[in-house]
Residue, then its C-alpha position, 0 to 999 in steps of 0.5 A: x689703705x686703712x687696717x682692717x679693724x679685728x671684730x668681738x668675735x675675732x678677738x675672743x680666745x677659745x677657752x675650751x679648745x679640745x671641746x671638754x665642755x660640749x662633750x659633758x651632758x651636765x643634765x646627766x650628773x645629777x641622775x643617781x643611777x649615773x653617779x651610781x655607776x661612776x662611784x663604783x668604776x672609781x671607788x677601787x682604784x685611788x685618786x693619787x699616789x702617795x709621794x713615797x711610792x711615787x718616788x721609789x717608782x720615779x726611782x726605779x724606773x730611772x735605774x732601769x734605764x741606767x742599767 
């Protein structure tokens, strides 16, 4: 018996596996009154933390544990 060769399809890896891309309306991004509303849910909270309070975090956290 001959192999069963794998078609395109089958060969093709999904590249979005939890459906990130499906579940974002791009249309929308460029309505003001969205981009409005997006800015003011994250202008109050920062993007990162800086790497000495994240580190005295990590520090403490770990000395909770150990006590």
């Amino acid at each position: 018996m001959k192999a069963k060769k794998q078609t395109a399809k089958e060969k093709m890896t999904n590249k979005d596996p939890f459906g990130f891309n499906k579940a974002i309306n791009y249309d929308k991004l460029n309505d003001p009154k969205i981009l409005k509303t997006l800015e003011d849910i994250f202008k109050d909270k920062p993007m990162y933390e800086t790497p000495q309070s994240a580190y005295k975090k990590a520090v403490n956290t770990l000395k909770r544990k150990v006590r």
